[in-house]
FITOR-63958 format. One record per residue: residue number from 1; residue in three letters; x, y, z of N, C-alpha, C in turn. Coordinates in Angstrom, 1 decimal, padded with zeros to 4 digits, always signed. Layout:
REM FITOR-63958
+------+------+--------+---------+--------+---------+----------+--------+--------+---------+--------+
: tise : guti : n.east : n.north :   n.up : ca.east : ca.north :  ca.up : c.east : c.north :   c.up :
+------+------+--------+---------+--------+---------+----------+--------+--------+---------+--------+
:  NUM :  Ala :      X :       Y :      Z :       X :        Y :      Z :      X :       Y :      Z :
...
+------+------+--------+---------+--------+---------+----------+--------+--------+---------+--------+
***
This chain:
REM FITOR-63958
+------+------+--------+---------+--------+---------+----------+--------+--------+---------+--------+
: tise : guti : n.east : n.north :   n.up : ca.east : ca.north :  ca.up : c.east : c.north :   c.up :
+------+------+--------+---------+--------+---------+----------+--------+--------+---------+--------+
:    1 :  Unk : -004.3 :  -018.2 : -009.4 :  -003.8 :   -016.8 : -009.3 : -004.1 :  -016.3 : -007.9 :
:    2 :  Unk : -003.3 :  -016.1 : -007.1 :  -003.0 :   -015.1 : -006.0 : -002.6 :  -014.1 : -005.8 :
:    3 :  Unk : -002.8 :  -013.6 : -004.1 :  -001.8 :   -012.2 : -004.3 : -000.3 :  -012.5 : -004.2 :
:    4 :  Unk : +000.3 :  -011.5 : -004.5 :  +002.0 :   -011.5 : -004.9 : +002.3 :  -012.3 : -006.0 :
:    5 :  Unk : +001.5 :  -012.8 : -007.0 :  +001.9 :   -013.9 : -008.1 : +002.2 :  -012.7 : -008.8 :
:    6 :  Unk : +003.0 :  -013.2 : -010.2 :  +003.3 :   -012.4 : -011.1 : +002.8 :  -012.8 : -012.2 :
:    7 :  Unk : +002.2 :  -012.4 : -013.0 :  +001.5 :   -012.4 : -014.2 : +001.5 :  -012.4 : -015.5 :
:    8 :  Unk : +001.4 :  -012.3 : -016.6 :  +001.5 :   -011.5 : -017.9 : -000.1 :  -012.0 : -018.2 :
:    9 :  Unk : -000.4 :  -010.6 : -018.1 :  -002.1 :   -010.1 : -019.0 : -002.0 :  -009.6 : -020.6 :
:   10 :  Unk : -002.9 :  -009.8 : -021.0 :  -002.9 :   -009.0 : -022.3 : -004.0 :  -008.0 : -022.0 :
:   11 :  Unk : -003.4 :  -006.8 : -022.3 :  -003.9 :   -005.2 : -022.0 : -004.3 :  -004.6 : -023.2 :
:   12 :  Unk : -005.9 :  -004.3 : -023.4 :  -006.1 :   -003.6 : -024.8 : -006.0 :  -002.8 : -024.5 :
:   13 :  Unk : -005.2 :  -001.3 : -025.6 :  -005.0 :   +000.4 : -025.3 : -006.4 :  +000.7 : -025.5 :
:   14 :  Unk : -006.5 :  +001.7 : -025.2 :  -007.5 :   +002.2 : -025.1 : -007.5 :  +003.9 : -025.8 :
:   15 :  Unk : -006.8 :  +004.1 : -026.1 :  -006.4 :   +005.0 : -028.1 : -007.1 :  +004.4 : -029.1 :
:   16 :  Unk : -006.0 :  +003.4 : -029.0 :  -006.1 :   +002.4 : -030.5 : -006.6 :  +001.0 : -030.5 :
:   17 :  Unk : -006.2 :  +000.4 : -031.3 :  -007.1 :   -000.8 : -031.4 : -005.9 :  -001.9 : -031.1 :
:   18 :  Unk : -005.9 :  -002.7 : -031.0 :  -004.8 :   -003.9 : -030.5 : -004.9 :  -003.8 : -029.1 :
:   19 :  Unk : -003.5 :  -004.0 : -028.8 :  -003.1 :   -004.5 : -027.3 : -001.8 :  -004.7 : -026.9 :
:   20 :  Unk : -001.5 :  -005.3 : -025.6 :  +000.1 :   -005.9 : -025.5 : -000.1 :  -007.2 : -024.0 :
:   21 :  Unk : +001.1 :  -008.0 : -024.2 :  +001.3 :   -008.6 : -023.1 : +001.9 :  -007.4 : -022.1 :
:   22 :  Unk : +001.1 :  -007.6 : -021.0 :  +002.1 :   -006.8 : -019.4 : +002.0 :  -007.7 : -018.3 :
:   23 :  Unk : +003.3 :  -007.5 : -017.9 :  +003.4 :   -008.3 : -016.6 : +002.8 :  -007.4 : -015.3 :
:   24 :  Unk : +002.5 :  -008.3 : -014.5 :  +002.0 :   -007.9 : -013.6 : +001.8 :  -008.3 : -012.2 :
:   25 :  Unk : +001.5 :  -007.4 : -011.0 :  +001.5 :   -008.1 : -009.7 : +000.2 :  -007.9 : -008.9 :
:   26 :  Unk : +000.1 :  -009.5 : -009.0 :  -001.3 :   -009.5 : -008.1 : -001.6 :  -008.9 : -007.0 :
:   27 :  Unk : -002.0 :  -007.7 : -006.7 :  -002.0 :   -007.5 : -005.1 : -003.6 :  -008.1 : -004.5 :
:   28 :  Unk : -004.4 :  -008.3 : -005.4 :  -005.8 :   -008.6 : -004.1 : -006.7 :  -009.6 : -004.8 :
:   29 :  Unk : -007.2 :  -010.7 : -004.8 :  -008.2 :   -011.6 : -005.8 : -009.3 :  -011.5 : -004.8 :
:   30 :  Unk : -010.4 :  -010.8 : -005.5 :  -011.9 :   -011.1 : -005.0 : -013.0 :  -012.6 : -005.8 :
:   31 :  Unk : -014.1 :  -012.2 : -005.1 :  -014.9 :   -013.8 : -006.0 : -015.1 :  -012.8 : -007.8 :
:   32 :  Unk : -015.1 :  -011.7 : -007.7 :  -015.4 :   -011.0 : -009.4 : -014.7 :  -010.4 : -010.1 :
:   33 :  Unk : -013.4 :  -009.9 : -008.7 :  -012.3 :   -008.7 : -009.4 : -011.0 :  -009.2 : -008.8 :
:   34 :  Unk : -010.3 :  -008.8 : -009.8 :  -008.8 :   -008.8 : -010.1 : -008.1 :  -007.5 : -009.7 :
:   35 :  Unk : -006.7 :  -007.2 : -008.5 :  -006.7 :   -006.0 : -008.3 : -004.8 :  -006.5 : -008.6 :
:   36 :  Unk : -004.2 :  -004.8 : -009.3 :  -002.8 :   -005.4 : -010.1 : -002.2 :  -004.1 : -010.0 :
:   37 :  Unk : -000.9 :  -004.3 : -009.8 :  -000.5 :   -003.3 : -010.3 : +001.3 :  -003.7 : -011.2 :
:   38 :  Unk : +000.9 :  -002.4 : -012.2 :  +001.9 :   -002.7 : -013.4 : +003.4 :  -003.2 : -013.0 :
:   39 :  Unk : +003.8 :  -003.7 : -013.5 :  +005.4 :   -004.1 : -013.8 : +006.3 :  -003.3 : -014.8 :
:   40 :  Unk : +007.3 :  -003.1 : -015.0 :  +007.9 :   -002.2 : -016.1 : +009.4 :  -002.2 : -015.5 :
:   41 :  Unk : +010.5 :  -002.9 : -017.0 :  +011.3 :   -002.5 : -017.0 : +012.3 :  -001.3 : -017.2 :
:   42 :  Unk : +011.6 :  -000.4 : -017.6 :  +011.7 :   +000.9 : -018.0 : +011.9 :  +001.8 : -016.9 :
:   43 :  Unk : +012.4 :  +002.4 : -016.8 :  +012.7 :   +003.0 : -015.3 : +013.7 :  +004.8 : -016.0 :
:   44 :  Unk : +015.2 :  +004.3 : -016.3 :  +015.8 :   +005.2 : -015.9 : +015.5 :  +006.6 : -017.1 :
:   45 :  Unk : +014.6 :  +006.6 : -017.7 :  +014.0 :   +007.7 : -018.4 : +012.8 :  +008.3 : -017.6 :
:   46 :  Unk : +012.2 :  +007.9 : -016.8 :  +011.4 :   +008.3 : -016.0 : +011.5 :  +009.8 : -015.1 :
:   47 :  Unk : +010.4 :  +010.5 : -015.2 :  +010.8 :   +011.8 : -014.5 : +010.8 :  +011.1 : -012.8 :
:   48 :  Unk : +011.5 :  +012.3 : -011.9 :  +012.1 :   +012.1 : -010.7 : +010.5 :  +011.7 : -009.6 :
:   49 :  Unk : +009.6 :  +012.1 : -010.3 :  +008.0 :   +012.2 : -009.7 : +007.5 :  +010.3 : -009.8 :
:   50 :  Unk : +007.7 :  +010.1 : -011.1 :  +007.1 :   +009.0 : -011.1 : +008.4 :  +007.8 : -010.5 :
:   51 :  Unk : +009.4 :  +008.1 : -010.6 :  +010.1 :   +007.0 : -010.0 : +010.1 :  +006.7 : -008.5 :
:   52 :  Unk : +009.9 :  +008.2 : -007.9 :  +009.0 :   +007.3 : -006.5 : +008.4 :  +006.7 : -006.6 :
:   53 :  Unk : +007.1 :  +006.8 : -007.3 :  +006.2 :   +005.3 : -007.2 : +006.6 :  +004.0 : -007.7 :
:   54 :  Unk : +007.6 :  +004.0 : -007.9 :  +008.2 :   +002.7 : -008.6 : +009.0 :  +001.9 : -007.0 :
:   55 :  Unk : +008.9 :  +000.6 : -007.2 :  +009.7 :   -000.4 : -006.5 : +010.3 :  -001.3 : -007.0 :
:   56 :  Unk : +012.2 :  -000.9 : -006.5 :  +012.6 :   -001.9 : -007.5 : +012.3 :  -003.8 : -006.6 :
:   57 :  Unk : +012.4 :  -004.4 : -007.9 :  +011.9 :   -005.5 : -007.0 : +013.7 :  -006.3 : -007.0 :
:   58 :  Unk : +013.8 :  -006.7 : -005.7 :  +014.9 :   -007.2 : -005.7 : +015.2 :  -008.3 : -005.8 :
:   59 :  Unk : +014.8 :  -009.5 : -005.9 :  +014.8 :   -010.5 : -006.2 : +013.7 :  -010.8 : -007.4 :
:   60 :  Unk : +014.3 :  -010.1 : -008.7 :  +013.7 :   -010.5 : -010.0 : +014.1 :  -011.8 : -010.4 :
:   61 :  Unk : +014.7 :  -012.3 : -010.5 :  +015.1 :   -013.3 : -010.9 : +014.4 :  -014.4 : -010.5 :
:   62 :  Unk : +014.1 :  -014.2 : -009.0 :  +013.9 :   -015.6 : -008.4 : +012.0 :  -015.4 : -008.6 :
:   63 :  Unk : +011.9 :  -014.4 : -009.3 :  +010.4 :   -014.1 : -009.3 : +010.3 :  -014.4 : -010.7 :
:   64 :  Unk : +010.9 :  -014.7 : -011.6 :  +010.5 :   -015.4 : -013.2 : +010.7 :  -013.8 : -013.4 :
:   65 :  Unk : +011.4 :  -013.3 : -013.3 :  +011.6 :   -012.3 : -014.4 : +012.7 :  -012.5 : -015.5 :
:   66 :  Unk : +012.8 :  -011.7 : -016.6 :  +014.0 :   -011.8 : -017.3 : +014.9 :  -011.0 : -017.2 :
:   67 :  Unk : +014.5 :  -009.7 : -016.7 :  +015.4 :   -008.7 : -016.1 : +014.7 :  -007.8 : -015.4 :
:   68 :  Unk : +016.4 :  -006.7 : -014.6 :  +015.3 :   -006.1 : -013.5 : +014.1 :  -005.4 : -014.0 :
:   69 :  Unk : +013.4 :  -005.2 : -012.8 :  +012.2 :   -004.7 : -013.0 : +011.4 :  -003.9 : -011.8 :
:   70 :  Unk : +010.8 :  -002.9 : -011.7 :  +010.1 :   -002.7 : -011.2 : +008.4 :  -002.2 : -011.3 :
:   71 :  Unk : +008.1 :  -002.6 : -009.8 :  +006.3 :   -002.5 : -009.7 : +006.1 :  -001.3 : -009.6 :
:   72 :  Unk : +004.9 :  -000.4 : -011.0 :  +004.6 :   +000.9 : -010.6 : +003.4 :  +001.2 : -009.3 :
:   73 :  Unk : +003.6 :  +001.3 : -007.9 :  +003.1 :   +001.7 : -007.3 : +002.1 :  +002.5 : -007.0 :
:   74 :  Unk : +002.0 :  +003.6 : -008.1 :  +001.0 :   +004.5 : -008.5 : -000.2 :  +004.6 : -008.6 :
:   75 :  Unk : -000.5 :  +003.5 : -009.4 :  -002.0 :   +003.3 : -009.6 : -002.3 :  +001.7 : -009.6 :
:   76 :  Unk : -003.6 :  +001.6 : -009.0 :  -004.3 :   -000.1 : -009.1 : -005.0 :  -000.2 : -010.1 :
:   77 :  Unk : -004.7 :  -001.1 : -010.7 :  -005.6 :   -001.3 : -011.5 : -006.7 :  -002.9 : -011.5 :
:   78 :  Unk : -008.0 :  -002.5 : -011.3 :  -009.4 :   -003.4 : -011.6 : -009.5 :  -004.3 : -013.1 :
:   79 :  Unk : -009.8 :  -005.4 : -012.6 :  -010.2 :   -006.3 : -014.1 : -011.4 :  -007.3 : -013.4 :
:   80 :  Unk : -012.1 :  -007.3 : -014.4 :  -013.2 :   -008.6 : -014.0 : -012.5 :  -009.9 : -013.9 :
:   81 :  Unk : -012.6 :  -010.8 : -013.1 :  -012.2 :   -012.3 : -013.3 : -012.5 :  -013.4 : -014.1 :
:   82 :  Unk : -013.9 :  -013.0 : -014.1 :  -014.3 :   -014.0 : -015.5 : -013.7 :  -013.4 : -016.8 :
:   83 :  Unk : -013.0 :  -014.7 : -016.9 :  -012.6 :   -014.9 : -018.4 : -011.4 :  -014.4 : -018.5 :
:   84 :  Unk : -010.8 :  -013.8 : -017.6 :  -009.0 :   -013.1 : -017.7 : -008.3 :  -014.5 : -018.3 :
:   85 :  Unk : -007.6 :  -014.1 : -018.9 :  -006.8 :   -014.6 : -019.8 : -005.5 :  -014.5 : -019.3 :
:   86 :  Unk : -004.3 :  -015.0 : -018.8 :  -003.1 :   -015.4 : -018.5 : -001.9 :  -015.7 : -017.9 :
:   87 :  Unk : -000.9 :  -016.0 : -018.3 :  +000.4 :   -016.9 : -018.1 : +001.0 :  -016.6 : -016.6 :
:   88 :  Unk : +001.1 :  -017.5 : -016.2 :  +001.9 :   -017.7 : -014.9 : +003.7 :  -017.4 : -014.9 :
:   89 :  Unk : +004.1 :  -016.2 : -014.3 :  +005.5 :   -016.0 : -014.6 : +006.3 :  -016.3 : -013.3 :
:   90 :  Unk : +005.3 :  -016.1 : -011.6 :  +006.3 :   -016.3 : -010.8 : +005.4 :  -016.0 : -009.4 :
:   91 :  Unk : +006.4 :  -015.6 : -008.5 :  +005.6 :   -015.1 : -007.3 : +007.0 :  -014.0 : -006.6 :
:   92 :  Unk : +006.4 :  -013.2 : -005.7 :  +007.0 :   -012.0 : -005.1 : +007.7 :  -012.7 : -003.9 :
:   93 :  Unk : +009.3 :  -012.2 : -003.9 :  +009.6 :   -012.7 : -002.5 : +009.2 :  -012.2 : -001.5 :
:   94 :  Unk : +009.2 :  -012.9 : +000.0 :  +008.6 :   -012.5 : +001.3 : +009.5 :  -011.3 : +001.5 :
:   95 :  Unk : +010.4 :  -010.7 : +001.1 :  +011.6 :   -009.7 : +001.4 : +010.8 :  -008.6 : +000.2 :
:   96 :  Unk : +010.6 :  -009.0 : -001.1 :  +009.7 :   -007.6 : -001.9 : +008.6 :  -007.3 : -001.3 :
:   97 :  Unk : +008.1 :  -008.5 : -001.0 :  +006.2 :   -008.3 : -000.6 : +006.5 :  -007.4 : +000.8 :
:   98 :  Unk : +007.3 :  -007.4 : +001.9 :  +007.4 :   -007.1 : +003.0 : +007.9 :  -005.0 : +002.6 :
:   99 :  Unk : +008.7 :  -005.1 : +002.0 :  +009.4 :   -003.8 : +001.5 : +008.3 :  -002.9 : +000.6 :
:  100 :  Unk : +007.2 :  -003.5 : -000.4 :  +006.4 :   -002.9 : -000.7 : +005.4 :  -002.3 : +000.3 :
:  101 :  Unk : +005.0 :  -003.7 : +000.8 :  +004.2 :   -003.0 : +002.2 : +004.8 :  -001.6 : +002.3 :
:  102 :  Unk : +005.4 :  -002.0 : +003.0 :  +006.2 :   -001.0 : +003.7 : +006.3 :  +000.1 : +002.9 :
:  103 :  Unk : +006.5 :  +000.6 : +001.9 :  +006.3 :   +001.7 : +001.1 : +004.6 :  +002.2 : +000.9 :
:  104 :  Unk : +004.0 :  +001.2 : +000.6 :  +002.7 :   +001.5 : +000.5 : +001.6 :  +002.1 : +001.3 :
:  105 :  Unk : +002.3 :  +002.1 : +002.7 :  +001.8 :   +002.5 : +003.9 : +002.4 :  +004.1 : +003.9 :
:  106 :  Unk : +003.9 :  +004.1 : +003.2 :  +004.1 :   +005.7 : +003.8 : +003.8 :  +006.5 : +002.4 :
:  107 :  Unk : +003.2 :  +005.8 : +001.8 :  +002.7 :   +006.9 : +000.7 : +001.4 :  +007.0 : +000.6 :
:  108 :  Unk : +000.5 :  +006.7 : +001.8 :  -000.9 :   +007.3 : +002.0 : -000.7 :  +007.9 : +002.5 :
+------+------+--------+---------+--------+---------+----------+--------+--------+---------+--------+
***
């Protein structure tokens, strides 16, 4: 696992009891922590606020996706490393990875 790899974690809610597979993108691996941020095909019901933080990723396909998708930008999310649990789906093109940057700089 690296950064820009793409992922599927299994995510317990934290309501309820269970969980789900989510895909995801590695942005940072430390020696303890895991730093990610969500994936989501879901987009065009989105209010006009949260789809700014969204990036579409342009080359899904060649990133193991199954369809488009984009990275919610918004928020990072932390996991401990020991013991994470899963599946290898892809890696980020140098053309997304370069275009996120690039967003992620003008939204601080």
């Amino acid at each position: 696992m690296r950064t820009n790899d793409l992922v599927s974690l299994y995510v317990c809610f934290v309501e309820t009891n269970g969980g789900k597979s989510r895909s995801v993108l590695i942005r940072r691996v430390s020696e303890q922590t895991v730093e990610v941020f969500k994936i989501t095909s879901q987009y065009e019901k989105k209010s006009a606020y949260i789809k700014q933080q969204y990036y579409p990723i342009q080359d899904w396909q060649s990133a193991g996706l199954k369809k488009p998708s984009w990275v919610d930008l918004g928020n990072i999310y932390r996991f401990p490393k020991a013991g994470l649990n899963f599946k290898e789906i892809g890696h980020l093109s140098k053309l997304d990875q370069n275009k996120i940057s690039v967003k992620l700089r003008k939204q601080k």
